[in-house]
C-alpha positions as CSV (number, residue, x, y, z in Angstrom):
1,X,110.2,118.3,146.4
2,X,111.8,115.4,144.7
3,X,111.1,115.1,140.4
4,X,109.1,112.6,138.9
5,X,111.7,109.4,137.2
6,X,113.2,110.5,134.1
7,X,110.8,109.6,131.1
8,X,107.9,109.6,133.1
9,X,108.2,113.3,134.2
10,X,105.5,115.8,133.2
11,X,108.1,117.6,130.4
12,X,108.4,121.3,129.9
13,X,105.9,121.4,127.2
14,X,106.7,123.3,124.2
15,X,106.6,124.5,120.7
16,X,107.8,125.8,117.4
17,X,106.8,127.6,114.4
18,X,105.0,124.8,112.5
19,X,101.4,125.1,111.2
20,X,98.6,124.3,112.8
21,X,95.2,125.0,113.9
22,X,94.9,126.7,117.2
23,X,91.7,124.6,118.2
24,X,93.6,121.0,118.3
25,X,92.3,120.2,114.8
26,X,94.6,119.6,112.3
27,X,95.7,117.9,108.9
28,X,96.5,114.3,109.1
29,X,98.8,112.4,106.6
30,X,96.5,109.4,107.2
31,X,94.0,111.2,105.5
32,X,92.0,108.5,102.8
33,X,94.2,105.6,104.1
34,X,92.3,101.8,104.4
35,X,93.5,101.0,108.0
36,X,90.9,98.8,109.4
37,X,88.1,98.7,106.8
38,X,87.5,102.2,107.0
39,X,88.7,105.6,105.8
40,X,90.4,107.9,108.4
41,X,89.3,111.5,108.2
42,X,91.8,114.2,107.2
43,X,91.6,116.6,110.2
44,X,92.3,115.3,113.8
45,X,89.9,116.4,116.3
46,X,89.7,118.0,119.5
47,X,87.4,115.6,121.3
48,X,88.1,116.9,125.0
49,X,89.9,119.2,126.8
50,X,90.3,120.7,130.5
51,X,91.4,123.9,130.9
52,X,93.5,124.2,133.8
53,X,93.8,127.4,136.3
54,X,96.5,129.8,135.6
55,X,100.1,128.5,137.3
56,X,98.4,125.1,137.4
57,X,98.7,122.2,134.9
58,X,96.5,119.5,133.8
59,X,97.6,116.2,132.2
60,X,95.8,113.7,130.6
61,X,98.2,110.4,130.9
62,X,96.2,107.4,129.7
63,X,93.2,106.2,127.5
64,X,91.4,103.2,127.4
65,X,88.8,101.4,126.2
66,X,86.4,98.2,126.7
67,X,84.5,96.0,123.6
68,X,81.4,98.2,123.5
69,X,83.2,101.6,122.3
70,X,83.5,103.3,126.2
71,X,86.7,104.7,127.0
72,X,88.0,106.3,130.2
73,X,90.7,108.4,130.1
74,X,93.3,109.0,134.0
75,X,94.9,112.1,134.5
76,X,96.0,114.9,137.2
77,X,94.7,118.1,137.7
78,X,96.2,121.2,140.2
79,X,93.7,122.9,142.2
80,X,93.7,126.5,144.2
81,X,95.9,124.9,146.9
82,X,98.2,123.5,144.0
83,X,96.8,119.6,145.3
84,X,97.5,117.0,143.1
85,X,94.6,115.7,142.0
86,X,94.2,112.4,139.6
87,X,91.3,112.5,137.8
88,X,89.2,109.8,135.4
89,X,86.9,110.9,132.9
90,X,84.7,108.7,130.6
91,X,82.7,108.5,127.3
92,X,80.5,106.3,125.2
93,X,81.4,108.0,121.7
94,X,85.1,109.9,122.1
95,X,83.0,113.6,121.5
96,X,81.1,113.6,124.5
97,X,83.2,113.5,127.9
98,X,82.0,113.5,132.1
99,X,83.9,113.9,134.6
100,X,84.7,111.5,137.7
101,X,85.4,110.7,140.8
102,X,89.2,113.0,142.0
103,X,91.4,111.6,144.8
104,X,94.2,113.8,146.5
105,X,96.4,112.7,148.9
106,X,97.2,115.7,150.9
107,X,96.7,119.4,150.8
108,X,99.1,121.0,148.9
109,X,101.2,118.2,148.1
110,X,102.9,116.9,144.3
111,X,102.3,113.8,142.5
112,X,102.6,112.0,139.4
113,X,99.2,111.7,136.8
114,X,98.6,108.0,137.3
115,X,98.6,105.2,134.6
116,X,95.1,103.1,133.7
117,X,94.6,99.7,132.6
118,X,91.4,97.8,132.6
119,X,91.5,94.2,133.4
120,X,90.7,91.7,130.5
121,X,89.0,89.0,133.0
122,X,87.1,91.0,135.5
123,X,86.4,94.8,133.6
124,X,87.9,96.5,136.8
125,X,90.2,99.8,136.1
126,X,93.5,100.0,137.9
127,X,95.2,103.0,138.7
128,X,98.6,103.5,139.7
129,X,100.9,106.6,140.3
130,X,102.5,108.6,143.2
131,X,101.0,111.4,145.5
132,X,102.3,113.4,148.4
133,X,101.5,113.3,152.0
134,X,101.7,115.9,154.3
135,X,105.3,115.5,155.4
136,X,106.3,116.0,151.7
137,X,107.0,112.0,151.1
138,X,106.0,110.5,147.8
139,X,103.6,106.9,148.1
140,X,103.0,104.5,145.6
141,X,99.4,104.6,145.2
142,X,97.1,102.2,143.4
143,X,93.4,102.7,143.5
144,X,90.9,100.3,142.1
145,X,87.3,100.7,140.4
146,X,84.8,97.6,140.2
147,X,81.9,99.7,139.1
148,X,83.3,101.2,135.5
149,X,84.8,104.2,136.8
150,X,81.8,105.3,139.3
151,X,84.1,105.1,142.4
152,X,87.8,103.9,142.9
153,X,89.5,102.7,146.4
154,X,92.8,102.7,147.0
155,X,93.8,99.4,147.4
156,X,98.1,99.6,147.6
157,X,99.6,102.6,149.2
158,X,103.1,101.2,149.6
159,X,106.9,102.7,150.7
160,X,110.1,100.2,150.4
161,X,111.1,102.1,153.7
162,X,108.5,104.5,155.8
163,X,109.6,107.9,155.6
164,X,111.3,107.7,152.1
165,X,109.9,108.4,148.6
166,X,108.4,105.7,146.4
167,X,106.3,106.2,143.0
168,X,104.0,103.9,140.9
169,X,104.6,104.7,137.0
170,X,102.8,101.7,135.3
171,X,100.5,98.7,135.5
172,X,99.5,95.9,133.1
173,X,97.0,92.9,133.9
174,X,98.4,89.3,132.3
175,X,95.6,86.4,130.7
176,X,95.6,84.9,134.3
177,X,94.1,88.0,135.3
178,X,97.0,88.4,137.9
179,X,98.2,92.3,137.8
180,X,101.7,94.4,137.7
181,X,102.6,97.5,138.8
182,X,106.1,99.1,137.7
183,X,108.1,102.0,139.7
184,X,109.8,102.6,142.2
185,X,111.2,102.6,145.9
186,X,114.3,104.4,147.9
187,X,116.0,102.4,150.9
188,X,117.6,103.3,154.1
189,X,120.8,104.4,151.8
190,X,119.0,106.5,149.5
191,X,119.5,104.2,146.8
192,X,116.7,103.9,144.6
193,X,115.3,99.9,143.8
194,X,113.4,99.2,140.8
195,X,110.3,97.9,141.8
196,X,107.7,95.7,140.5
197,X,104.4,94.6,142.6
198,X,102.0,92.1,141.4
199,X,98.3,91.2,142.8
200,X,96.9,87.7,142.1
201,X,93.4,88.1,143.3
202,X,92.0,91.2,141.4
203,X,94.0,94.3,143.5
204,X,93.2,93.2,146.7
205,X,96.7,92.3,148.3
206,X,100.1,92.7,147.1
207,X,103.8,91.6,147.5
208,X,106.5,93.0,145.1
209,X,107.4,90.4,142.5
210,X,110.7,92.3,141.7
211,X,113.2,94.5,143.6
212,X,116.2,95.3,141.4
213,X,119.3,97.9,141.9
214,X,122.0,98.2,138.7
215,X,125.2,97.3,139.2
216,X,127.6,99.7,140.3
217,X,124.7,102.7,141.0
218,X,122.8,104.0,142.9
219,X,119.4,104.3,141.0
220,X,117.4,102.2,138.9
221,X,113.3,102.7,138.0
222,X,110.8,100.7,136.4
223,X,108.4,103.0,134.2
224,X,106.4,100.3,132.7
225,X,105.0,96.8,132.4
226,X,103.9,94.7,129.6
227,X,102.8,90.9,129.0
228,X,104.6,90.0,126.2
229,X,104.8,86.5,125.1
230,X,105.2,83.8,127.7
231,X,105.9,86.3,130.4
232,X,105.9,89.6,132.4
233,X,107.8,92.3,130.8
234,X,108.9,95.8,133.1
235,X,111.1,98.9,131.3
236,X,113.1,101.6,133.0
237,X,117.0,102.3,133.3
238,X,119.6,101.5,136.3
239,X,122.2,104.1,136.6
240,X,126.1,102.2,136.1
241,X,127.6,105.1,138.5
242,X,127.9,107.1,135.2
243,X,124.5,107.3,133.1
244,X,121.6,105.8,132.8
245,X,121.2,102.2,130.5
246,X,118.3,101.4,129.0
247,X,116.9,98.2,131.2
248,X,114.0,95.6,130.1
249,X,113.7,92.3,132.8
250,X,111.4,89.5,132.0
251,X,109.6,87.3,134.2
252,X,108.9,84.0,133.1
253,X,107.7,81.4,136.4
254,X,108.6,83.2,139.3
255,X,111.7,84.9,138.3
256,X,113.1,88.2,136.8
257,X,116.0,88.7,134.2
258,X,117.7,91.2,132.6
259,X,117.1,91.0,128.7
260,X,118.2,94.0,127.3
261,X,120.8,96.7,128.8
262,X,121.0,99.0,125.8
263,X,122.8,102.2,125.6
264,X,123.6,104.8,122.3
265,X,127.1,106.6,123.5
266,X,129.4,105.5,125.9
267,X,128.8,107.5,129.4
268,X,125.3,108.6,128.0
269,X,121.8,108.5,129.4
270,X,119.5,105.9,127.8
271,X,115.5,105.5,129.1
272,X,113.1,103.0,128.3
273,X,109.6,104.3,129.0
274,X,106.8,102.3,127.7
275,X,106.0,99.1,126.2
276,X,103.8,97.4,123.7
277,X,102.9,94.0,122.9
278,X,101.0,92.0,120.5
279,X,102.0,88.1,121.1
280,X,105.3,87.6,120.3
281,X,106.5,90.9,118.9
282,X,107.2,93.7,121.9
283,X,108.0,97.4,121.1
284,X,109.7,99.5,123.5
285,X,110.0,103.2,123.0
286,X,112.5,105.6,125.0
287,X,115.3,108.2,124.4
288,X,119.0,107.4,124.2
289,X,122.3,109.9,123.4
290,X,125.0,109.2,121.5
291,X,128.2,109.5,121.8
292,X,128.3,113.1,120.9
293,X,125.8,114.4,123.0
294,X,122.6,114.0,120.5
295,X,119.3,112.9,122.0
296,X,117.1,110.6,119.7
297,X,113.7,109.2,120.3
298,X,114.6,104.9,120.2
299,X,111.8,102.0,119.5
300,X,113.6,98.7,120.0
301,X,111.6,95.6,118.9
302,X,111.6,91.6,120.5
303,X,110.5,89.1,118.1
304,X,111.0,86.1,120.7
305,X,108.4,87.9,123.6
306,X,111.3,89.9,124.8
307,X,114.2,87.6,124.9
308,X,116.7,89.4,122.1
309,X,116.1,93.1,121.0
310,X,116.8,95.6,118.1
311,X,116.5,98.8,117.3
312,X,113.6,99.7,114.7
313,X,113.6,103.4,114.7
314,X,116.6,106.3,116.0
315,X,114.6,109.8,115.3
316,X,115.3,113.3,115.4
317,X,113.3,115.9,114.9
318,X,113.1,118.5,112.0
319,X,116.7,119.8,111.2
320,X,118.0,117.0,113.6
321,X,116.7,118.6,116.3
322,X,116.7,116.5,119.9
323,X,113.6,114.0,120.3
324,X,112.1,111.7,122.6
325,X,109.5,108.9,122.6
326,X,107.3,108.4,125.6
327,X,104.3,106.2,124.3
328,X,104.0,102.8,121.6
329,X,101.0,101.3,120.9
330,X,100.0,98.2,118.5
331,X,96.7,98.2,116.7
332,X,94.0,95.4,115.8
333,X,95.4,95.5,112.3
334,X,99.2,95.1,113.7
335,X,100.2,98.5,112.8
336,X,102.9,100.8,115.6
337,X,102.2,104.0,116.3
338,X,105.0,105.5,118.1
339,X,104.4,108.6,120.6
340,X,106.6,111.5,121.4
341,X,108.2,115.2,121.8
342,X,109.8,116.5,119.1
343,X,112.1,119.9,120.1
344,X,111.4,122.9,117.8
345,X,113.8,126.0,117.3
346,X,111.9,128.2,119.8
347,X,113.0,125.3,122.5
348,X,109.6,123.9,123.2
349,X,108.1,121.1,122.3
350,X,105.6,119.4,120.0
351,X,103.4,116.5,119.8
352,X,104.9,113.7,117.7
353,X,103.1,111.0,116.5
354,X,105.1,108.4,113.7
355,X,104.0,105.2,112.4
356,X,104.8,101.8,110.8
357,X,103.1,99.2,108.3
358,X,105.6,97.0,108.5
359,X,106.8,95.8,111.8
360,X,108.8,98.5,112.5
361,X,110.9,98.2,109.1
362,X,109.8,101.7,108.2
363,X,108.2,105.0,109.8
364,X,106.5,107.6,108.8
365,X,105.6,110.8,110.9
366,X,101.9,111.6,110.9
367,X,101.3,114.5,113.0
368,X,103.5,117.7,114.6
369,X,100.8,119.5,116.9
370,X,102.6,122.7,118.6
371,X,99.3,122.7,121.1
372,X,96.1,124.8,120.7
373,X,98.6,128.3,121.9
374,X,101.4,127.6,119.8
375,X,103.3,126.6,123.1
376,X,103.9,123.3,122.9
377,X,102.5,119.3,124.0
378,X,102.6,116.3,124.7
379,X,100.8,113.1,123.6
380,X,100.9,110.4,126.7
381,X,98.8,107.7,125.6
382,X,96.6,105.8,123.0
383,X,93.9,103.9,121.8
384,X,92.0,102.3,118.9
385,X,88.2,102.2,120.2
386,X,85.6,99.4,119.0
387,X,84.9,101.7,115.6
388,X,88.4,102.4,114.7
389,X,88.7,105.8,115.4
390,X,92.1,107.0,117.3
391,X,92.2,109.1,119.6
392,X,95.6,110.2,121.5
393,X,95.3,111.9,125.2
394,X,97.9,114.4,126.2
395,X,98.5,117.9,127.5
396,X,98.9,121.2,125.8
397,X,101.0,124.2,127.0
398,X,98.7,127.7,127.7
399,X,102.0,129.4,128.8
400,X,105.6,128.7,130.9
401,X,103.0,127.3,133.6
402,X,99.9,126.4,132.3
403,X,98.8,123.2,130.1
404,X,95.3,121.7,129.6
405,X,93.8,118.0,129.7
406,X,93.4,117.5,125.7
407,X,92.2,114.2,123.8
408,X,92.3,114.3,119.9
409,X,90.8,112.1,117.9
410,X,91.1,110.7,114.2
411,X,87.5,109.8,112.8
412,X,87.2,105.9,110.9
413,X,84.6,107.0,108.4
C-alpha cells in the first residue's frame, strides 16, 4: 500500500526522557500570562482521549470551533479488520466529548485522518482526506455535514485517472464562501500532479482550480490551503528530479503562481505543510535540511498576502536534535503558535508546541509532552475557542503500534 505525502503522514510517534505527567497533564510556561484578558492556567489538560485497540492507531487531526464555544474535532480510527475509519467528535465546553457519525470506505483498506474546516457563510463542516477501496486504490474523499456534525455525505470522491491513487490533505473556505481542497493526483505516467479543487456553491460540485507538476520531477503535492490576503493560497513541495522544494502557489482571479520555491541545502528535501493567515500576514510551517544533512522545523512568513516570503523561525530540538513543524495557527490576539515533533535521544518523538508575541521576530517553546506512556506524540491541530481556552488535538504513542485520539487543553481563567 502506497504512504501517505511526506508531511502529512501519520509519523512514527515517539519519545524521550523528559518530564512529564503520564495523564496528558502537564506544566505550561504560559502559566499567569495575560493573553486575551485572561490568565492561562499552569497545567495543560487532558480534555479527551480515545484509546485505540492494540496494533491499531487512532489520530486526532483537526479542531475547530464556531462563535458559541462548540468545537468538533476529525480524526481516524482502525477497527478489528484494520478499516480506516474517519471519525468527528464534538463538544459544547472542551471537557465533555461525544462521538459521531464514522465513514469507511472499504473493508480493510488504509487512509489518511481527514482535515476539517467549517464554513464562515453557511456553518457547514467540510471534510477532506483519502481512503481505500477494495482494489487497494487511494480516493480523494470529501464529505460534507449541513446539520453540525449529526450526519456528513460525501459530496467529492475524485481520481485524476481511474485506477490510480489520489489523496485529499486540506481544505479552507474563502469570504465568498467558495471552498478549496489541497492534495493530490497520479496520471497515466505515474507522475504525481499537485492538485487543488474548489466548490462555488457550498460542496455540491467540483472542478480542480489547479493541476501543477515541478519542473524536472516527477512528483509534486499540495498539503494545504489558506486565504491569505487577496487570494487563495495552497502549500506542498514538487520534487526537481533530486529533492523535494518547498512550493507555495497563489491564486489571485482565476489563476495560480508560484510564490515561493524555498529550499535549506542544495539536493535536500524541503516540505511545506500547513498554513495560517490573518489578513495580510501568512505563516507557513514545514521541515527543510541543510546542506549537511540536518533537519529543522521552518516557519516562513508573507507580509504582502503571500507574494514575498522569509524565514521567521529554523528549530532544532534539544541538543540540536532533528525537528519538524506540521501545524501554525494565529490567535484573536495576533499571537503564532507553531506545532511540531521534536526527536529525543531514545529516537521517538515529542509533542512540540513554540510561540511568538511578536510577529514571528521571536519564539519561545511552551510545551515538550513525550505522550501519556512516555512513547512519544504528535500535536496536529489547533484552536482558540470563544472563552480563550486552547486546546491542541493530536495523537499519543501506547507502544511501536498503538497511539490514542488525545485533545489537551490550556484553561483561560
Amino acid at each position: 500500500m502506497p504512504q501517505p505525502a511526506d508531511g502529512a503522514a501519520e509519523t512514527d510517534l515517539g519519545a524521550g526522557d523528559l518530564t512529564s505527567t503520564a495523564d496528558g497533564n502537564g506544566p505550561s510556561d504560559l502559566a499567569g500570562a495575560d493573553l486575551r484578558g485572561c490568565t492561562l492556567a499552569a497545567q495543560w489538560q487532558l480534555a479527551d482521549e480515545l484509546p485505540a485497540m492494540v496494533g491499531r492507531r487512532t489520530l486526532a487531526r483537526r479542531i475547530v470551533a464556531d462563535g458559541t464555544g462548540k468545537l468538533w474535532v476529525s480524526g481516524q480510527y482502525s477497527d478489528n479488520m484494520d478499516s480506516a475509519t474517519w471519525l468527528v467528535r464534538s463538544s459544547v465546553d472542551g471537557l465533555v466529548w461525544m462521538g459521531g457519525p464514522s465513514f469507511r470506505y472499504a473493508v480493510g483498506q488504509s487512509g489518511g485522518a481527514p482535515a476539517l474546516v467549517r464554513d464562515r457563510m453557511r456553518g457547514h463542516l467540510l471534510l477532506a482526506g483519502w481512503l481505500g477501496d477494495r482494489g487497494a486504490v487511494e480516493h480523494w474523499i470529501v464529505r460534507r455535514s449541513t446539520d453540525g456534525g449529526m450526519t456528513f455525505a460525501t459530496v467529492d470522491d475524485f481520481n485524476l485517472v481511474a485506477g490510480k491513487h489520489s489523496a485529499a490533505f486540506g481544505v479552507a473556505d474563502d469570504a465568498a464562501g467558495a471552498h478549496y481542497v489541497a492534495g493530490y493526483g497520479i496520471d497515466v505516467t505515474d507522475t504525481r500532479h499537485w492538485i487543488v479543487r474548489r466548490s462555488t456553491d457550498g460542496g455540491t460540485s467540483w472542478d480542480t482550480s489547479d493541476d501543477f507538476v515541478y519542473a524536472g520531477g516527477r512528483r509534486s503535492e499540495a498539503l494545504d490551503v489558506v486565504e491569505g490576503g487577496a487570494g487563495m493560497l495552497a502549500i506542498g513541495f514538487g520534487n526537481d528530479g533530486s529533492a523535494h522544494r518547498w512550493i507555495v502557489r497563489r491564486r489571485q482571479g482565476a489563476a495560480w503562481a508560484t510564490t515561493d520555491d524555498y529550499r535549506l541545502g542544495v539536493g535536500q528535501d524541503a516540505v511545506g505543510v500547513h498554513l495560517a493567515a490573518a489578513g495580510m500576514t501568512v505563516y507557513a510551517i514545514g521541515r527543510a535540511t541543510n546542506d549537511s544533512g540536518l533537519t529543522f522545523w521552518v516557519v516562513r512568513r508573507s507580509t504582502d498576502g503571500g507574494l514575498t516570503w522569509q524565514t521567521v523561525d529554523s528549530y532544532r530540538h534539544e541538543d540540536m536534535r532533528e525537528a519538524r513543524g506540521l501545524f501554525v495557527y494565529i490567535d484573536r490576539a495576533g499571537r503564532v503558535y507553531a506545532l511540531g515533533e521534536g526527536l529525543e535521544r531514545t529516537g521517538r518523538y515529542s509533542w512540540v508546541v513554540r510561540r511568538s508575541t511578536d510577529r514571528g521576530a521571536t519564539w519561545q517553546t511552551l510545551d515538550v509532552w513525550p505522550g501519556q506512556a512516555g512513547q512519544g506524540a504528535s500535536p496536529r491541530g489547533m484552536i482558540e475557542d470563544a472563552q480563550g481556552n486552547l486546546l491542541i488535538a493530536g495523537a499519543s504513542a501506547e507502544s511501536a503500534d498503538t497511539a490514542r485520539w488525545v485533545v489537551r487543553r490550556l484553561r483561560c481563567e
